[in-house]
C-alpha positions as CSV (number, residue, x, y, z in Angstrom):
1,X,-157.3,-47.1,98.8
2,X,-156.2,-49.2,101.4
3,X,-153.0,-49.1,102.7
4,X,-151.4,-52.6,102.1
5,X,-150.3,-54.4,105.2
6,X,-146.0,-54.2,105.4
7,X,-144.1,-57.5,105.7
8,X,-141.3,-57.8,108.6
9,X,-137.8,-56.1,107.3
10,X,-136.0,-58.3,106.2
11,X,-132.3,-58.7,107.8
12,X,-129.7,-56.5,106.2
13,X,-127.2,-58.8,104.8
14,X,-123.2,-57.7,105.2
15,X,-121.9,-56.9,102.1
16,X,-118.7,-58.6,101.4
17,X,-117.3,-56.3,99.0
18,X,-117.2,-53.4,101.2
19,X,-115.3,-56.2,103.9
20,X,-112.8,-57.2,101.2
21,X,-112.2,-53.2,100.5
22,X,-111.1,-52.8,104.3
23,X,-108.5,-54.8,104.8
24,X,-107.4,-54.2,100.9
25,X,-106.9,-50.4,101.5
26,X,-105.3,-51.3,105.0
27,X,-102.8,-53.4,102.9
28,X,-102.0,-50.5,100.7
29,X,-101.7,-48.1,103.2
30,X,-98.9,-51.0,104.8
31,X,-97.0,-51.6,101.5
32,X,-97.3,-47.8,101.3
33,X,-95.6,-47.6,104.8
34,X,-93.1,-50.2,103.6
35,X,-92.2,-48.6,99.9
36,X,-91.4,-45.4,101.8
37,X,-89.7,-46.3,104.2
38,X,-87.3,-47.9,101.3
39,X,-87.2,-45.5,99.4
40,X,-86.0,-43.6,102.4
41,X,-83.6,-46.1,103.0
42,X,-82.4,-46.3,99.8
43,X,-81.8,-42.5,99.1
44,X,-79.7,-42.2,102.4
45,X,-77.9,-45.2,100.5
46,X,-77.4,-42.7,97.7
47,X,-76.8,-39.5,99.6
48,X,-73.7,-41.3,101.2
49,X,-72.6,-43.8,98.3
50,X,-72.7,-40.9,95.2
51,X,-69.5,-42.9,93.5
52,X,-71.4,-46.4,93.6
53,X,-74.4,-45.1,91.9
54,X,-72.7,-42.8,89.5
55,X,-70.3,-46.4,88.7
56,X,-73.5,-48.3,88.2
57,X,-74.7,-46.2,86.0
58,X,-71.6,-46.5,83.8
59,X,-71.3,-50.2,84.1
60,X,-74.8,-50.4,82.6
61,X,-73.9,-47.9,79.4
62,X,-70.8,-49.9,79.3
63,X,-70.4,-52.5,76.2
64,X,-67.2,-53.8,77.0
65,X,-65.5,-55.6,73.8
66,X,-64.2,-58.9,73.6
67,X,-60.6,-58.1,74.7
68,X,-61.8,-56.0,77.5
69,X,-63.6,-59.1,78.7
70,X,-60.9,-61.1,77.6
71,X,-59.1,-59.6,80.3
72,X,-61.4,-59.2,82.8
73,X,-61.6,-63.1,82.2
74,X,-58.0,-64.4,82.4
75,X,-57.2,-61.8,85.4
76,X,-59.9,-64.2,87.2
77,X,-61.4,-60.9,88.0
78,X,-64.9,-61.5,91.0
79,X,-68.3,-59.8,89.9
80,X,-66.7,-56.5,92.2
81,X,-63.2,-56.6,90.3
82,X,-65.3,-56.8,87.3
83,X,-68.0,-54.0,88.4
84,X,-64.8,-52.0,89.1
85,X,-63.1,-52.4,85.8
86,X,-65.9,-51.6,83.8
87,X,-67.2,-48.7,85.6
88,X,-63.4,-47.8,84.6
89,X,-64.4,-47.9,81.1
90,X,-60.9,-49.5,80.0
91,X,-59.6,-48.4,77.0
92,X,-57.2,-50.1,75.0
93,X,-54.7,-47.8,72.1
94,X,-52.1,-48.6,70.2
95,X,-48.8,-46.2,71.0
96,X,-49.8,-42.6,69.5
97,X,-53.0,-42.7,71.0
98,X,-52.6,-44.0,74.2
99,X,-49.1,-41.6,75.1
100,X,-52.0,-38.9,74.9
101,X,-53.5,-40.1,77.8
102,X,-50.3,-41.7,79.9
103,X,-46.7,-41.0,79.4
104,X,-43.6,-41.0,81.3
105,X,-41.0,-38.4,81.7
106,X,-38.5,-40.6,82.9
107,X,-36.0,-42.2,80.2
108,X,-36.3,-46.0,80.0
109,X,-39.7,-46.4,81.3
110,X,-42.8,-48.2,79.7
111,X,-46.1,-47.1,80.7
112,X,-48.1,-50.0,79.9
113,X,-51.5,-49.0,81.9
114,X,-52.9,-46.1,83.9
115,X,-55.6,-45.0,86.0
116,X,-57.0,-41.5,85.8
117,X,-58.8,-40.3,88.5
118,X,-59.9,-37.1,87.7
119,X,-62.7,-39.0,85.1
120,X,-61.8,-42.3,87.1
121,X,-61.2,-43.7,83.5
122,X,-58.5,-47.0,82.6
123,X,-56.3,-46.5,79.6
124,X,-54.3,-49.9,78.5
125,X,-51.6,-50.1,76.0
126,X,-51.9,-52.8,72.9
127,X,-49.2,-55.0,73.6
128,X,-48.8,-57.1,70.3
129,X,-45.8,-59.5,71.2
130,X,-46.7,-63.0,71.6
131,X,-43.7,-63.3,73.7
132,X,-45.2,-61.6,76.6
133,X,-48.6,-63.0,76.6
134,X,-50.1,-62.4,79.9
135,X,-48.8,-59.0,80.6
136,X,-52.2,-57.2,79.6
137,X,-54.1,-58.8,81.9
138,X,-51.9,-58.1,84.9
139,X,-51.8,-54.7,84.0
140,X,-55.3,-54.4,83.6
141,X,-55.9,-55.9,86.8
142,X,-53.1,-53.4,88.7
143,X,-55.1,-50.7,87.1
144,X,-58.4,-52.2,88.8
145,X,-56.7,-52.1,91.7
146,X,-56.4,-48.4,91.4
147,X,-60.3,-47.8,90.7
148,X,-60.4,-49.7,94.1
149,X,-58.1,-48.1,95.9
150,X,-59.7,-44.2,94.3
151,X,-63.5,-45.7,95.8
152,X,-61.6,-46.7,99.5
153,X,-62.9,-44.7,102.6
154,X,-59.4,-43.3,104.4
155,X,-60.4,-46.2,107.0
156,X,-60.1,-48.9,104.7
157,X,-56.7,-47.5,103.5
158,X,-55.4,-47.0,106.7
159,X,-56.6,-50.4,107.6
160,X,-54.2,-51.8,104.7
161,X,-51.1,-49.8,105.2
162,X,-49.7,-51.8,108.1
163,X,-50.7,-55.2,106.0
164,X,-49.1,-53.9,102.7
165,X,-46.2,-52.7,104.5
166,X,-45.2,-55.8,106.1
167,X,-45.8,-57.6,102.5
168,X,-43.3,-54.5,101.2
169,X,-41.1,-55.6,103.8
170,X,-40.4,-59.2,102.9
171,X,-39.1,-58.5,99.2
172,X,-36.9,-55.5,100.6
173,X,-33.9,-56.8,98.9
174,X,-35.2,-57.5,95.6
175,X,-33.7,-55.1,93.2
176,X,-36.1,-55.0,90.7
177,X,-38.9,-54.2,93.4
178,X,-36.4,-51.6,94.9
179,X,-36.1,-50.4,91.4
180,X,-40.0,-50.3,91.2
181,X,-40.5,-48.2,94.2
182,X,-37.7,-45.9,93.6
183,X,-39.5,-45.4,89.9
184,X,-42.8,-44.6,91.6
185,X,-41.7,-42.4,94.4
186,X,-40.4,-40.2,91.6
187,X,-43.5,-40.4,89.2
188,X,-46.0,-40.2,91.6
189,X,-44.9,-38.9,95.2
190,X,-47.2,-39.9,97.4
191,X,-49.1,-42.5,95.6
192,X,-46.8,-45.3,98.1
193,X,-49.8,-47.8,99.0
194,X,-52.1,-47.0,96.2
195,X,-49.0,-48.5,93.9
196,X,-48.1,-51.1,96.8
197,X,-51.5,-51.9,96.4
198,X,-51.7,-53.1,93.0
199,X,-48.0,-54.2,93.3
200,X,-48.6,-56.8,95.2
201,X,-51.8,-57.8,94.3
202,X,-50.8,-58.5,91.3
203,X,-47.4,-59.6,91.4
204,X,-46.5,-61.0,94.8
205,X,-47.5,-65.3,95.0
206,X,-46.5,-64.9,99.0
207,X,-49.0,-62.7,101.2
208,X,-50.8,-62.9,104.7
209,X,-54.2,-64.1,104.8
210,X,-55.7,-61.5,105.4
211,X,-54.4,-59.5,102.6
212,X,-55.3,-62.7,100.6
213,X,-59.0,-62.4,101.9
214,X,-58.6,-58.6,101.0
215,X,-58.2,-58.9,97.1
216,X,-60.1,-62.2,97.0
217,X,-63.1,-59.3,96.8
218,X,-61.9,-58.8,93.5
219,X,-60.0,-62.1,91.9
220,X,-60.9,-65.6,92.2
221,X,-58.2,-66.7,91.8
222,X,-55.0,-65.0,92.5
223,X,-52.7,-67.3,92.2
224,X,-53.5,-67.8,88.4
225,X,-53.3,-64.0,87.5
226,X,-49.7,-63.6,90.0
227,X,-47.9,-67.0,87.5
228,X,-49.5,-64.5,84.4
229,X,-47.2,-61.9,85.6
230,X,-44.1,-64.3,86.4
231,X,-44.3,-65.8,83.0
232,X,-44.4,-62.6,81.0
233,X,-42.0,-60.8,83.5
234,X,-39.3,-63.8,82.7
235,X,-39.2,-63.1,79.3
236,X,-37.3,-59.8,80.2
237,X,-35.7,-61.8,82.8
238,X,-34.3,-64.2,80.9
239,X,-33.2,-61.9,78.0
240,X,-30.9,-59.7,80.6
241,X,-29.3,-62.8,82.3
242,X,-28.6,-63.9,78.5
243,X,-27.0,-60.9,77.7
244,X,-25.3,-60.3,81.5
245,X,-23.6,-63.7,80.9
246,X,-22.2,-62.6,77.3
247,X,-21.4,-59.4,78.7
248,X,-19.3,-61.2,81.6
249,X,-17.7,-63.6,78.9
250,X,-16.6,-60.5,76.7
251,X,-15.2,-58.7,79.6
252,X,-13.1,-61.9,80.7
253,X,-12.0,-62.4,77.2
254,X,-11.1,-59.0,76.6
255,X,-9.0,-58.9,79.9
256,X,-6.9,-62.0,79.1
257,X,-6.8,-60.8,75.7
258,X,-4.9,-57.0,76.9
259,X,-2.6,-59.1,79.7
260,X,-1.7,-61.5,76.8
261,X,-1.5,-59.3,74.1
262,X,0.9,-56.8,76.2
263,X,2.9,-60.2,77.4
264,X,3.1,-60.8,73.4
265,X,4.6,-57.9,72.3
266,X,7.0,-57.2,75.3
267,X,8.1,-61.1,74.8
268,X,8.9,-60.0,71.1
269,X,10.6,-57.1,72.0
270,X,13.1,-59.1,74.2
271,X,13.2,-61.5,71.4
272,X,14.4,-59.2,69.0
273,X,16.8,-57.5,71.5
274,X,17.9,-60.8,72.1
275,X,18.6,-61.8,68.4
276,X,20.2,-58.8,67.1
277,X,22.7,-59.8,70.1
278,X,22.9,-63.3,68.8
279,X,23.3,-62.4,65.2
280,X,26.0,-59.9,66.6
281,X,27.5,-62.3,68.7
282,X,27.5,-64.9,65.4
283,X,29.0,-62.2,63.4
284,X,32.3,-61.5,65.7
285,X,32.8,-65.1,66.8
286,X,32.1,-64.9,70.1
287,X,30.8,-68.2,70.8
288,X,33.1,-70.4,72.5
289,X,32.1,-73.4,70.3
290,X,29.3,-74.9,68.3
291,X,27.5,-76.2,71.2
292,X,26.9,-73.3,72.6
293,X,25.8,-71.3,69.2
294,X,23.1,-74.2,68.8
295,X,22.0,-73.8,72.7
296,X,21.3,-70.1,71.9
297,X,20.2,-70.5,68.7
298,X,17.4,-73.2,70.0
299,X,16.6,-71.5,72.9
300,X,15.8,-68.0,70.7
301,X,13.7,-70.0,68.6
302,X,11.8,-72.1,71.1
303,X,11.0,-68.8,72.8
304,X,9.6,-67.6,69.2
305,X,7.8,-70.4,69.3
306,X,6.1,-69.7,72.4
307,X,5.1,-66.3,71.3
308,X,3.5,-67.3,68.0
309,X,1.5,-70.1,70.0
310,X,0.3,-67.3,72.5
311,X,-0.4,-65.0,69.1
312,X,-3.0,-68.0,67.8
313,X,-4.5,-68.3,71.4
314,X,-5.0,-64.6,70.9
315,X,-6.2,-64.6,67.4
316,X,-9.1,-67.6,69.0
317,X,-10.1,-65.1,71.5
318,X,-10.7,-62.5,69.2
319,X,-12.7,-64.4,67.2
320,X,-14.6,-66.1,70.0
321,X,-15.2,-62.3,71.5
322,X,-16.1,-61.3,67.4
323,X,-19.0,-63.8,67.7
324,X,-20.0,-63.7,71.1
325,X,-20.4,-59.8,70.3
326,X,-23.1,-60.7,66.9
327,X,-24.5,-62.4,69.9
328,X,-25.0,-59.5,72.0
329,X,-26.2,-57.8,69.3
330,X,-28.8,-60.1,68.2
331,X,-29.7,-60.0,71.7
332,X,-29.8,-56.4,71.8
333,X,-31.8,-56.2,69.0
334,X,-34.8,-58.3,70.5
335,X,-34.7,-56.7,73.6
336,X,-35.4,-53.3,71.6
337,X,-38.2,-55.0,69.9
338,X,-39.6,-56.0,73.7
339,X,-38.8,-52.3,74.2
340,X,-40.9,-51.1,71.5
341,X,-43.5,-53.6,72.9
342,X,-43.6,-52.4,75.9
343,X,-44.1,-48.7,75.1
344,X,-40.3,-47.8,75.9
345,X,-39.1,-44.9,73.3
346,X,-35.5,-45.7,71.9
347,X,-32.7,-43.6,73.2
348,X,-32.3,-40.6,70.7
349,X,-28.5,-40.6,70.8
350,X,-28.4,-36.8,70.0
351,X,-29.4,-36.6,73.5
352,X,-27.3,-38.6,75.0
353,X,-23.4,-38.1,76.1
């Protein structure tokens, strides 16, 4: 058989697959590079920030309700202020429940709010008087403050002090602040700037900017959620200046009353002194003449006169100081039922003196 004759080779041809599989698997291998090397990032992220993972995690199993976002809302709380709550998991109980998890020692306190850290939880109070609308939200937003403050590197807290300080500082003389801080430095010894904190981030209209810039990381709008606190807070305001000006009109009357009163019954003591000595006098014909008996006898009964006019100025007192006391009373009685509201126990008076 002959062997056929061979054609020429023909030219190998490049085969494009196998040119698009290079620089494919060189692009794997670079997004491989990349994915590791963030993923390596982000676990050193972890390793250092446990808190801020652990928090994410419970913002995401979170489901706040509609007060809880309610409040988050009116507080003008940012995205952080927000994360920070929820990761809180706020809690709102009515008075049994909630005493379980906050409660004061001290008598004449409210605990309306408080932050736990030991399971970094919120618990808020269910304030139901529509008198003091606003004074959830403020609470729930010093409470916030608190997760903040818990989640703070000592840096960051140092860095404050000076700036929280000087913002202390300018309401020195404010009793009810004074009060405040004296309440807290017995509660909670050496909690200072974590209360300071969400003090005056909550309450004070007044700061420096760059405590402003400070908690604009977690309201947006500051100003709005400080006039919530000054509107509920002048409810109790206004209810002790009613009942400090009743109690200053009762003590004024009741002074002129005594002086008057004791004037009244010396005067008629005198008086009758005086007319048994007349009628004496009348009886043994002492009087020189008929002038003189009439002089007397006028002068005895102008002076009764007086007396029984100061008696019915008396008698007007008492019953002005009769009703300005229902007043006090009334008063009284609505500022136990802000009391009540406000998680403040009645005095049991078995325990008092």
């Amino acid at each position: 058989m002959a062997i056929p004759e061979l054609d020429e080779p023909a030219p190998l041809r490049p085969r494009r697959e196998r040119a698009r599989s290079g620089p494919g698997r060189i692009a794997g291998i670079v997004i491989g590079v990349v994915v590791v090397i963030a993923l390596g990032v982000t676990g050193g992220w972890v390793l250092t920030h446990p808190q801020r993972v652990t928090d994410q995690f419970t913002v995401w199993n979170f489901s706040p309700d509609a007060t809880i976002t309610g409040y988050a809302d009116r507080a003008t709380m940012t995205d952080e202020g927000r994360f920070l709550f929820y990761a809180s998991r706020p809690e709102v109980s009515p008075s049994g429940e909630f005493d379980a998890h906050c409660s004061s020692q001290l008598e004449g306190v409210g605990i309306l709010g408080c932050y736990q850290h030991a399971d970094k939880r919120i618990y808020l109070f269910d304030v139901t008087d529509d008198r003091l609308d606003g004074i959830e939200e403020v609470v729930a937003a010093h409470e916030m403050l608190h997760a903040a403050w818990d989640r703070m590197s000592t840096d960051e807290r140092d860095a404050l002090e000076p700036l929280l300080e000087a913002a202390a500082q300018t309401k020195a003389d404010d009793p009810d602040f004074a009060s405040t801080l004296d309440y807290y430095a017995q509660a909670e010894p050496g909690e200072r700037l974590n209360e300071l904190h969400s003090i005056i981030g909550t309450e004070f209209a007044d700061i420096s900017p760059e405590l402003e810039a400070h908690y604009a990381t977690y309201f947006s709008d500051r100003a709005a959620l400080v006039k919530l606190h000054v509107t509920s807070h002048a409810v109790f305001q206004q209810q002790q200046e009613a009942i400090d000006a009743i109690v200053a009109q009762l003590d004024s009357l009741q002074a002129s009353v005594d002086t008057d009163y004791a004037s009244y019954n010396a005067g008629y003591d005198q008086l009758n002194i005086d007319i048994a000595d007349f009628n004496e006098r009348a009886a043994n014909g002492d009087f020189e003449s008929q002038a003189q008996f009439t002089g007397e006898r006028n002068d005895l009964i102008a002076r009764q006169a007086d007396l029984d006019a100061l008696y019915a100025t008396i008698a007007d007192r008492k019953n002005q100081y009769d009703a300005l006391l229902a007043q006090l009373d009334e008063l009284n009685a609505q500022v136990a039922e802000l009391n009540q509201s406000i998680n403040i126990t009645p005095r049991d008076p078995a325990t008092t003196g």
